[in-house]
Structures are given as structure tokens and as C-alpha cells.
N, CA, C and O atoms as a GROMACS GRO file, in nm:
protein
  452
    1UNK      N    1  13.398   8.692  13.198
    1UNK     CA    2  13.313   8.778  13.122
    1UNK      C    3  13.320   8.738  12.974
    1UNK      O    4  13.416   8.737  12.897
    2UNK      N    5  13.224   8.711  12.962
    2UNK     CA    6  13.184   8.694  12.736
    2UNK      C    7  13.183   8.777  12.680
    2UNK      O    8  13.085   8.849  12.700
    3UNK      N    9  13.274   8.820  12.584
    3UNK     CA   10  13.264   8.933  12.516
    3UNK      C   11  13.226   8.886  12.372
    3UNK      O   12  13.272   8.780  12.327
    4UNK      N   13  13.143   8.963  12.301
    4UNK     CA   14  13.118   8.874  12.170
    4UNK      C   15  13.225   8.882  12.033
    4UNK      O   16  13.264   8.991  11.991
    5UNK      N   17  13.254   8.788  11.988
    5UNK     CA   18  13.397   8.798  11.937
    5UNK      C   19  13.356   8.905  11.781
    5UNK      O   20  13.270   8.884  11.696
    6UNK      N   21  13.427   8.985  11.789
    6UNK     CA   22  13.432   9.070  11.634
    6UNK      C   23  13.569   9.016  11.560
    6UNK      O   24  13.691   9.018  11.581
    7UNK      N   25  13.470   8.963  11.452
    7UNK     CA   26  13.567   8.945  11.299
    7UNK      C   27  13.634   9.037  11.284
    7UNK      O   28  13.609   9.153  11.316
    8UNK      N   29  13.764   8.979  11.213
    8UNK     CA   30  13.850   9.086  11.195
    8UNK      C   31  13.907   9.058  11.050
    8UNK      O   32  13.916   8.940  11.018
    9UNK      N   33  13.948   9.157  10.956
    9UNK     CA   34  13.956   9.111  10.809
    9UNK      C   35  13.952   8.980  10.796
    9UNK      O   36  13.860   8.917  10.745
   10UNK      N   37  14.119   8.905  10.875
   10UNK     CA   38  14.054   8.746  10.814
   10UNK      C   39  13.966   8.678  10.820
   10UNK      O   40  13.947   8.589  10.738
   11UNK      N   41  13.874   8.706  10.939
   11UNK     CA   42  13.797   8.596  11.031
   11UNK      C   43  13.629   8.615  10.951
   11UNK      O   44  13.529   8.545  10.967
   12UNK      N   45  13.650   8.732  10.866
   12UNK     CA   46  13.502   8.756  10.815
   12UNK      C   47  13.437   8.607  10.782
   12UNK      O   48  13.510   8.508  10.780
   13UNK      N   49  13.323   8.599  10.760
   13UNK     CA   50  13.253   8.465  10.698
   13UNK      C   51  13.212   8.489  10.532
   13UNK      O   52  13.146   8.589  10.504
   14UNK      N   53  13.256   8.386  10.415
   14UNK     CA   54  13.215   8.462  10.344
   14UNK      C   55  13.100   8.527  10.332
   14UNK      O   56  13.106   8.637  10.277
   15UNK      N   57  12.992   8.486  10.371
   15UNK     CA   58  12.852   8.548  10.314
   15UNK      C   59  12.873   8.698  10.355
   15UNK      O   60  12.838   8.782  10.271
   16UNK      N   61  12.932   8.749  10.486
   16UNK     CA   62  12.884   8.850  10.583
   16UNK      C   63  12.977   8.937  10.466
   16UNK      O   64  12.915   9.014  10.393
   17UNK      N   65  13.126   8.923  10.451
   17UNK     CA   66  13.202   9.021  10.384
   17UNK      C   67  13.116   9.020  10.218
   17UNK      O   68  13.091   9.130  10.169
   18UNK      N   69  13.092   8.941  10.172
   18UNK     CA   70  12.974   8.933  10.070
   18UNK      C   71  12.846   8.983  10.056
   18UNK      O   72  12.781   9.009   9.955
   19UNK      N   73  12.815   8.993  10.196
   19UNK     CA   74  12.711   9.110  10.167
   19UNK      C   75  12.762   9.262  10.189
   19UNK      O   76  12.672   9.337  10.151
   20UNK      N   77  12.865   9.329  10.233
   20UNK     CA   78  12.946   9.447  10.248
   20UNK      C   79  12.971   9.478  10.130
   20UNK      O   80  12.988   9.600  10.118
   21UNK      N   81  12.986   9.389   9.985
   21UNK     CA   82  13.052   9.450   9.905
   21UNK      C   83  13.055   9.523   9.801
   21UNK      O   84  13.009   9.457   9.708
   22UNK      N   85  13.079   9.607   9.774
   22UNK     CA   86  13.048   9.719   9.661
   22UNK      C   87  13.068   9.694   9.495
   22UNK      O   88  13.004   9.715   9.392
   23UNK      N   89  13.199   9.634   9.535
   23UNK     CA   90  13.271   9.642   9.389
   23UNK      C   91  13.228   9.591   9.286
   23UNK      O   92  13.171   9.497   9.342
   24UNK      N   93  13.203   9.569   9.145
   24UNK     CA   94  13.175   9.454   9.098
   24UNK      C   95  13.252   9.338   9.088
   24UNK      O   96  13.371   9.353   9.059
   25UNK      N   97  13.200   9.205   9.110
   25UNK     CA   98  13.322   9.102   9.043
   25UNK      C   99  13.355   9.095   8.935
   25UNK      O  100  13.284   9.114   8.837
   26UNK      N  101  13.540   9.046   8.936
   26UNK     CA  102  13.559   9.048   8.794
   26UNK      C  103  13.530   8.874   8.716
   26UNK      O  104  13.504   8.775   8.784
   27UNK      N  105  13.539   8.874   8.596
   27UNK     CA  106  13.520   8.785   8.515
   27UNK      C  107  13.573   8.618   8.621
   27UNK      O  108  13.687   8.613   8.669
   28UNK      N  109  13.492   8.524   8.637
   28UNK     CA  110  13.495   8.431   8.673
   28UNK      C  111  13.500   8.407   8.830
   28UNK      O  112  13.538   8.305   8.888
   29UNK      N  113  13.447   8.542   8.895
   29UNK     CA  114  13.447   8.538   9.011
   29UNK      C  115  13.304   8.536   9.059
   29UNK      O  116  13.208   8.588   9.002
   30UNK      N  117  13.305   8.472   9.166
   30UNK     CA  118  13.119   8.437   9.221
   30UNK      C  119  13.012   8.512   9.277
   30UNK      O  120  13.012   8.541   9.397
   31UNK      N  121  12.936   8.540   9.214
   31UNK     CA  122  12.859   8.649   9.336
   31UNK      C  123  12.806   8.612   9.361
   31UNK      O  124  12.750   8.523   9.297
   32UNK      N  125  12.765   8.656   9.508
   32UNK     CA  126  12.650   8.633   9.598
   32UNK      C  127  12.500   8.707   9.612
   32UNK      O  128  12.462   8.824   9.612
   33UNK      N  129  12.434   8.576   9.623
   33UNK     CA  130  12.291   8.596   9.542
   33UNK      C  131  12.194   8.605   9.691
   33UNK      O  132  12.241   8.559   9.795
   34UNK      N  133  12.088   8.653   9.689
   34UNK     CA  134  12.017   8.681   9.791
   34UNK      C  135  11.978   8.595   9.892
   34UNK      O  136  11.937   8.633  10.001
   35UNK      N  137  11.993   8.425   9.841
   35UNK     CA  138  11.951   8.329   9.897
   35UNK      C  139  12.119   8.262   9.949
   35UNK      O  140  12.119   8.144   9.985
   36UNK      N  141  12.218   8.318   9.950
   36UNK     CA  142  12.282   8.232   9.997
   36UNK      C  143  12.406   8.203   9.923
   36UNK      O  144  12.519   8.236   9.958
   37UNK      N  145  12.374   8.140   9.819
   37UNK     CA  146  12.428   8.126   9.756
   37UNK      C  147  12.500   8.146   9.604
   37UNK      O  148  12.448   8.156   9.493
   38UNK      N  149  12.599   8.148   9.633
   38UNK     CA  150  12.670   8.260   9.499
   38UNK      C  151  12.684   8.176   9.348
   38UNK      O  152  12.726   8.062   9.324
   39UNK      N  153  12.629   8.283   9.258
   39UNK     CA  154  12.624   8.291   9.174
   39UNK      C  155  12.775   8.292   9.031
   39UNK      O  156  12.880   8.341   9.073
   40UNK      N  157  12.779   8.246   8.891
   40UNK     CA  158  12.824   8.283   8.842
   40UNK      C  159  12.819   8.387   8.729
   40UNK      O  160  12.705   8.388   8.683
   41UNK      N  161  12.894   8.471   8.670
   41UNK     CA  162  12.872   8.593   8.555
   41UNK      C  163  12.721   8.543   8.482
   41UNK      O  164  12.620   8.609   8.455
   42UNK      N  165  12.744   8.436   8.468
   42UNK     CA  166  12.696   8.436   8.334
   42UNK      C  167  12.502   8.411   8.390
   42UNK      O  168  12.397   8.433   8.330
   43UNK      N  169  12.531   8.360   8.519
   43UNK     CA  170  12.404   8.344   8.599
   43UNK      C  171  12.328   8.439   8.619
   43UNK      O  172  12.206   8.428   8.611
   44UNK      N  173  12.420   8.609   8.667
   44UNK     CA  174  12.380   8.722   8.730
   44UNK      C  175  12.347   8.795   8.598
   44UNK      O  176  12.263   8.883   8.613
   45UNK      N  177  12.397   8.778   8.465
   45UNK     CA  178  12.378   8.810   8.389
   45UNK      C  179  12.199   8.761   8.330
   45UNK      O  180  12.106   8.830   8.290
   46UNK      N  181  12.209   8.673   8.342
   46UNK     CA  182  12.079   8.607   8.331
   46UNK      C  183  11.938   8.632   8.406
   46UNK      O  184  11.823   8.631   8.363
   47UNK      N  185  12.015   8.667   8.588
   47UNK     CA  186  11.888   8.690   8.626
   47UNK      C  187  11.899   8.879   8.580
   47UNK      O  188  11.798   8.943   8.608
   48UNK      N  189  11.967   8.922   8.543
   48UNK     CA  190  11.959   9.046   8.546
   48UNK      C  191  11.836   9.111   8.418
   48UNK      O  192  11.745   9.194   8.424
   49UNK      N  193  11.886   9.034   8.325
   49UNK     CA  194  11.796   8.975   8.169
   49UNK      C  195  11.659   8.949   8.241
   49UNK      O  196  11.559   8.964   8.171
   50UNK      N  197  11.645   8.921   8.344
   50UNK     CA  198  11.490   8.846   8.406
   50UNK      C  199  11.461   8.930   8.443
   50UNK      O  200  11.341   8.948   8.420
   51UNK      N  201  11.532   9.053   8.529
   51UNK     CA  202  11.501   9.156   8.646
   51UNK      C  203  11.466   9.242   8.511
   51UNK      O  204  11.358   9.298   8.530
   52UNK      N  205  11.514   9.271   8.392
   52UNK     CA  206  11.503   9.383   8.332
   52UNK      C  207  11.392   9.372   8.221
   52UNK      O  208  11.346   9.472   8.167
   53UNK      N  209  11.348   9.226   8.187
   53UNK     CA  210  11.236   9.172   8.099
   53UNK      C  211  11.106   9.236   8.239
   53UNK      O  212  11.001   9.298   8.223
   54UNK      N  213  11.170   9.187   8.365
   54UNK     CA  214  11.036   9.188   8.416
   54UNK      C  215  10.958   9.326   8.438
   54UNK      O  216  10.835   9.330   8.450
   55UNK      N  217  11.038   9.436   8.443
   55UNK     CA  218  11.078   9.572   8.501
   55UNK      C  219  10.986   9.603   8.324
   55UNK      O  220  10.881   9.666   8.314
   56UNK      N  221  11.026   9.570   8.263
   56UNK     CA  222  11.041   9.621   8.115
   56UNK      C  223  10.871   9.558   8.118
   56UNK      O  224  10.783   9.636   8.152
   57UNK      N  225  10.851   9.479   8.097
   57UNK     CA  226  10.748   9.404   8.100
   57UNK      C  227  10.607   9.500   8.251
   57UNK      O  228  10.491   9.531   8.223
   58UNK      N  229  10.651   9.515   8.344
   58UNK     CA  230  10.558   9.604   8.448
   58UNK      C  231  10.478   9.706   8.342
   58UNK      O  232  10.365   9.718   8.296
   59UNK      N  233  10.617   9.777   8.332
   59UNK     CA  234  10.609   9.963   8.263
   59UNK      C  235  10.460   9.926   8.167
   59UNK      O  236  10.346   9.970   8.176
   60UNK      N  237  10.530   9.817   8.067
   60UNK     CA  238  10.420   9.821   7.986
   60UNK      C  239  10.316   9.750   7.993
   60UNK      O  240  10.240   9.756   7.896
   61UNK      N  241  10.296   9.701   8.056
   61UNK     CA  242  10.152   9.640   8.206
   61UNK      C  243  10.090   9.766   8.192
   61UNK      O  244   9.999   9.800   8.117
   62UNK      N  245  10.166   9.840   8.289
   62UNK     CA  246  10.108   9.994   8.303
   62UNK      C  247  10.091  10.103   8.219
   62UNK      O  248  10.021  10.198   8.255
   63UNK      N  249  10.145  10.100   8.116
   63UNK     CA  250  10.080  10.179   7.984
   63UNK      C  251  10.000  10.130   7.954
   63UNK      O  252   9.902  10.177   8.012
   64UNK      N  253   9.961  10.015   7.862
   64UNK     CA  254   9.844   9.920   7.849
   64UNK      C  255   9.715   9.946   7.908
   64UNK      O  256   9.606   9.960   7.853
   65UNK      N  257   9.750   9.950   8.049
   65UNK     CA  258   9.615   9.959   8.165
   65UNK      C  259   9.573  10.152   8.125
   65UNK      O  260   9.462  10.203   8.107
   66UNK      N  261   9.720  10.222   8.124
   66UNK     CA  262   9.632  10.350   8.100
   66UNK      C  263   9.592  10.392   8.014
   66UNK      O  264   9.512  10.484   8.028
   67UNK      N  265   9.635  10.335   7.859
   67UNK     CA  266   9.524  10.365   7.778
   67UNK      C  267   9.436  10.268   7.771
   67UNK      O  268   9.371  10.314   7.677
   68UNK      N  269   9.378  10.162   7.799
   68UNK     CA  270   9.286  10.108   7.803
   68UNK      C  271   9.163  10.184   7.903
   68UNK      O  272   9.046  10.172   7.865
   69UNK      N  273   9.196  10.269   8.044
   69UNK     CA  274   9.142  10.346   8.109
   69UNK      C  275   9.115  10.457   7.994
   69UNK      O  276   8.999  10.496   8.002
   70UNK      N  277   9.164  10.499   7.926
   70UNK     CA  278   9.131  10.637   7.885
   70UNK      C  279   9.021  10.594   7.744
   70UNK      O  280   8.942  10.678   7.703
   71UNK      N  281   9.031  10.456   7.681
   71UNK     CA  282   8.956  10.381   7.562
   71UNK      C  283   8.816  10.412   7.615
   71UNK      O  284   8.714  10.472   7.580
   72UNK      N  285   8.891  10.301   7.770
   72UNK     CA  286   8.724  10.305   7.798
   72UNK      C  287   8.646  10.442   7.870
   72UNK      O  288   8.524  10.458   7.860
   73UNK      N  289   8.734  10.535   7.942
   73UNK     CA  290   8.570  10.709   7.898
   73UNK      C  291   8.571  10.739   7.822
   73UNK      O  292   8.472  10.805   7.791
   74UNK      N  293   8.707  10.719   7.692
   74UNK     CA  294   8.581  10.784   7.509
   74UNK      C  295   8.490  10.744   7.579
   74UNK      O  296   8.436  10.802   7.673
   75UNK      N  297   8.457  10.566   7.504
   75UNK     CA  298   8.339  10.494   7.497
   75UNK      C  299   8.246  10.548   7.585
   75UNK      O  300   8.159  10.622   7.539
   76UNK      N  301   8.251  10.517   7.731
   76UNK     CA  302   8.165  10.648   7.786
   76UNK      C  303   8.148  10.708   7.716
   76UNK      O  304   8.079  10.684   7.617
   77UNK      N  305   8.206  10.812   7.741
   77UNK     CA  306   8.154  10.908   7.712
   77UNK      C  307   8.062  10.902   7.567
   77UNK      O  308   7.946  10.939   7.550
   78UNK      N  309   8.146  10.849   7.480
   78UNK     CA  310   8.058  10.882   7.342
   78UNK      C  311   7.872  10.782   7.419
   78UNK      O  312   7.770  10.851   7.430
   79UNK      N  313   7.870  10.696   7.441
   79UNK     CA  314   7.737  10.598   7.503
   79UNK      C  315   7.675  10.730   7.570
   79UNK      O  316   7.553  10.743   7.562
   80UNK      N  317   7.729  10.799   7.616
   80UNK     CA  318   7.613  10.920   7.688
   80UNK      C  319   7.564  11.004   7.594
   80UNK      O  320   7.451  11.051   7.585
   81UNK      N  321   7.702  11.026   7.492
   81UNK     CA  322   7.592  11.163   7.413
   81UNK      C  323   7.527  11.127   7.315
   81UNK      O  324   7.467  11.198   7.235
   82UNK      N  325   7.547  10.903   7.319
   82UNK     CA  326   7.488  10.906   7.134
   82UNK      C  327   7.312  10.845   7.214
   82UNK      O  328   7.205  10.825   7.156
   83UNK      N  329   7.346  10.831   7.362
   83UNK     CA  330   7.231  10.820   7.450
   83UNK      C  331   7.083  10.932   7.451
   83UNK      O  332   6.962  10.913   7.440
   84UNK      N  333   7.188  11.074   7.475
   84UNK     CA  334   7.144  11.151   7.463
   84UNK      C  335   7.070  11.163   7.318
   84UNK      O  336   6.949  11.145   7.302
   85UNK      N  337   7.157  11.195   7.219
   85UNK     CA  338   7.084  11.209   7.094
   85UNK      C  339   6.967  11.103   7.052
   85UNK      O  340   6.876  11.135   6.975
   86UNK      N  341   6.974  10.997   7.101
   86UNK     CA  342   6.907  10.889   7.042
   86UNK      C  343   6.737  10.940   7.130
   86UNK      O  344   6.636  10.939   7.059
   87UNK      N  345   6.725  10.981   7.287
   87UNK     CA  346   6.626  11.026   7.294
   87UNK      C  347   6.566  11.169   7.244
   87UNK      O  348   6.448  11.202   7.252
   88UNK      N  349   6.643  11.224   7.205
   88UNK     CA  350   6.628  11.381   7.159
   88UNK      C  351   6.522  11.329   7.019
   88UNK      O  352   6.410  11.370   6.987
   89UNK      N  353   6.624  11.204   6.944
   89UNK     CA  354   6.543  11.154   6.817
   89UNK      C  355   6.451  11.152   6.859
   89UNK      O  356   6.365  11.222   6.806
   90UNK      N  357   6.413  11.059   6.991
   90UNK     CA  358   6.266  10.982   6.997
   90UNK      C  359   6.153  11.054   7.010
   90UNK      O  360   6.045  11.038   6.954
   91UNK      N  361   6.195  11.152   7.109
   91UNK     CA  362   6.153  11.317   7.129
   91UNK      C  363   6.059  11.347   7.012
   91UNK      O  364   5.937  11.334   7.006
   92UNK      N  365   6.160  11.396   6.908
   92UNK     CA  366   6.102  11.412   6.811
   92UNK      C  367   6.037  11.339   6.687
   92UNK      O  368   5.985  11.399   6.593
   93UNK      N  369   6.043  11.233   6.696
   93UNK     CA  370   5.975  11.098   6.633
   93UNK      C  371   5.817  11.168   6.717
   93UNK      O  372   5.724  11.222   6.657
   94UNK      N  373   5.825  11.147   6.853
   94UNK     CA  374   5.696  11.145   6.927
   94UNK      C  375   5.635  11.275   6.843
   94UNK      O  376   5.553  11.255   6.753
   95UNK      N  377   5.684  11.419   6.881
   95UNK     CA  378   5.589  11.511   6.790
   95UNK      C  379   5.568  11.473   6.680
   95UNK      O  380   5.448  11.467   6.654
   96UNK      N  381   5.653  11.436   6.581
   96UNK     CA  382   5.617  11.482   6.414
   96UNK      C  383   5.466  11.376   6.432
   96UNK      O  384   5.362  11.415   6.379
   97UNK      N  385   5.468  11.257   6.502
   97UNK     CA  386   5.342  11.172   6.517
   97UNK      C  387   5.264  11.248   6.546
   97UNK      O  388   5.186  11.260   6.451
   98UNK      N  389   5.233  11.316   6.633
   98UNK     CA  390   5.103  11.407   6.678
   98UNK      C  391   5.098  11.503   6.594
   98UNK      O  392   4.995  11.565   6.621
   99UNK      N  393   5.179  11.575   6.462
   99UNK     CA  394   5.141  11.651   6.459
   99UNK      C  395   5.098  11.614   6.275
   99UNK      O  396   5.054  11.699   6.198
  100UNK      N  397   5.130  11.447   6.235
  100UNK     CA  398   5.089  11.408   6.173
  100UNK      C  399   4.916  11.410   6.187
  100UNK      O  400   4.827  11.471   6.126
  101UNK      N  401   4.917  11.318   6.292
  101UNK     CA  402   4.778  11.279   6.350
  101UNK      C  403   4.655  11.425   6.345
  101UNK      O  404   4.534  11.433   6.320
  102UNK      N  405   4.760  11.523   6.383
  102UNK     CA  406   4.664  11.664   6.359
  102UNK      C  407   4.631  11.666   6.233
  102UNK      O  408   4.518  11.643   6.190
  103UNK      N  409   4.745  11.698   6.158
  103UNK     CA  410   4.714  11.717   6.040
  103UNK      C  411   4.627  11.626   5.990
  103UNK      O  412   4.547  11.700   5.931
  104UNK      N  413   4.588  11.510   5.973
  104UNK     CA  414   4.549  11.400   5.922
  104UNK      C  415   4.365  11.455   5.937
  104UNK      O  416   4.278  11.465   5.850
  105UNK      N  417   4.361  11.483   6.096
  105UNK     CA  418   4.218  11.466   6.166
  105UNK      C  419   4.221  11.643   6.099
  105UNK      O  420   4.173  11.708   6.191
  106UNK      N  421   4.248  11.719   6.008
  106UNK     CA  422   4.213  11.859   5.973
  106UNK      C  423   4.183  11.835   5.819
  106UNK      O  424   4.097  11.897   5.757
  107UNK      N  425   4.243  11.763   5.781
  107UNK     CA  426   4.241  11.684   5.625
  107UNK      C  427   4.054  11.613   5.628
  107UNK      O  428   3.954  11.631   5.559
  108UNK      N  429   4.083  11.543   5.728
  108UNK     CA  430   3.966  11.445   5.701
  108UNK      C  431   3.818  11.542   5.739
  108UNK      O  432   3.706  11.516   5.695
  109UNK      N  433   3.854  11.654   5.828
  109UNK     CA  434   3.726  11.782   5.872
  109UNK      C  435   3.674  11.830   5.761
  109UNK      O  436   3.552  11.832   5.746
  110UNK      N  437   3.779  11.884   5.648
  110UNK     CA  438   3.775  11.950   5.548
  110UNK      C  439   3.729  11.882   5.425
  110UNK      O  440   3.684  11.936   5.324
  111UNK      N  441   3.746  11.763   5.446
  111UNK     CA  442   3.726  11.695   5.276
  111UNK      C  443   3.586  11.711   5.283
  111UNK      O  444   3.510  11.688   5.377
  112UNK      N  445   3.556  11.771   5.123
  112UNK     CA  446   3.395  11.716   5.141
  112UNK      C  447   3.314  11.561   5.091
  112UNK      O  448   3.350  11.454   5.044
  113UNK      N  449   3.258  11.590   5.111
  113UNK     CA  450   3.136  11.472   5.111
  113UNK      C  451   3.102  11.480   4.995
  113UNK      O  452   3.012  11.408   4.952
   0.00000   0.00000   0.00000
């Protein structure tokens, strides 16, 4: 009968007890990195500098994007109401013309000859 053999403190492999482990390492000791292979301080330190530029760097990705979302409905918004006003003008451009044109054709009834 095969029984499948269980490690026992000594027999661990490093990677396997390396991935179990909690503690931090101390100064000049290696850690193990996601691919395999272990790392030194000054390495983990480095990618950590990368993990925290990049993290740091997202956030403000994402502020950026939300006020740029909120820039752009002002703008909307203001394009609708200066939309609005601009025909309200035209609106009234159109009467004061007709009511030029009245006046004009009541001027010209009246003048005499």
C-alpha cells in the first residue's frame, strides 16, 4: 500500500515552508517571491516602492478620472443653458425684426406726400 509521504519539520521543501510563513525576515535573510524565487531586503524593499508607487499612482488615476467626470457635466451642463439662452436671444432678435418692420410700414402710411 502507498501512502503519500507527509513532510515533517525537517523534510519541508524550502519553497512549501516558505510559503507558510508569517514572520518577517530578519536583515540579510531571503524572501520568497511569488515566482519562485527568493528575494533579498533590499529587493523586497524595492518591489514594495513599486507595489506602493503603483497603488499610489491607481488612487490618483482615479481621482483624476473623477473630476475630470464632474469638469465635463459643468461643461454640459453650462452648453445647455448658454444653448438655451442663445435661442431665447434669437427668439427675440426674430420679434424686435417684425416689430421693426411694423413700425417702419406705419411710419411710411403716415408720412405725407
Amino acid at each position: 500500500m502507498n501512502v503519500p509521504a507527509t513532510p515533517e519539520d525537517g523534510d519541508e521543501s524550502p519553497t512549501s515552508a516558505n510559503k507558510r510563513r508569517k514572520v518577517e525576515p530578519g536583515l540579510g535573510e531571503a524572501i520568497p517571491s511569488a515566482l519562485g524565487a527568493t528575494l533579498l531586503p533590499e529587493d523586497a524593499a524595492k518591489l514594495a516602492a513599486e507595489e506602493d508607487k503603483r497603488r499610489r499612482n491607481t488612487l490618483a488615476s482615479a481621482r483624476f478620472r473623477a473630476k475630470k467626470k464632474l469638469r465635463e457635466q459643468a461643461l454640459e451642463k453650462d452648453h445647455k443653458e448658454m444653448s438655451a439662452k442663445i435661442e431665447k436671444m434669437e427668439n427675440r432678435i426674430k420679434e424686435l425684426e417684425l416689430e421693426n418692420k411694423w413700425l417702419r410700414g406705419l411710419v411710411v402710411q403716415n408720412k405725407p406726400s
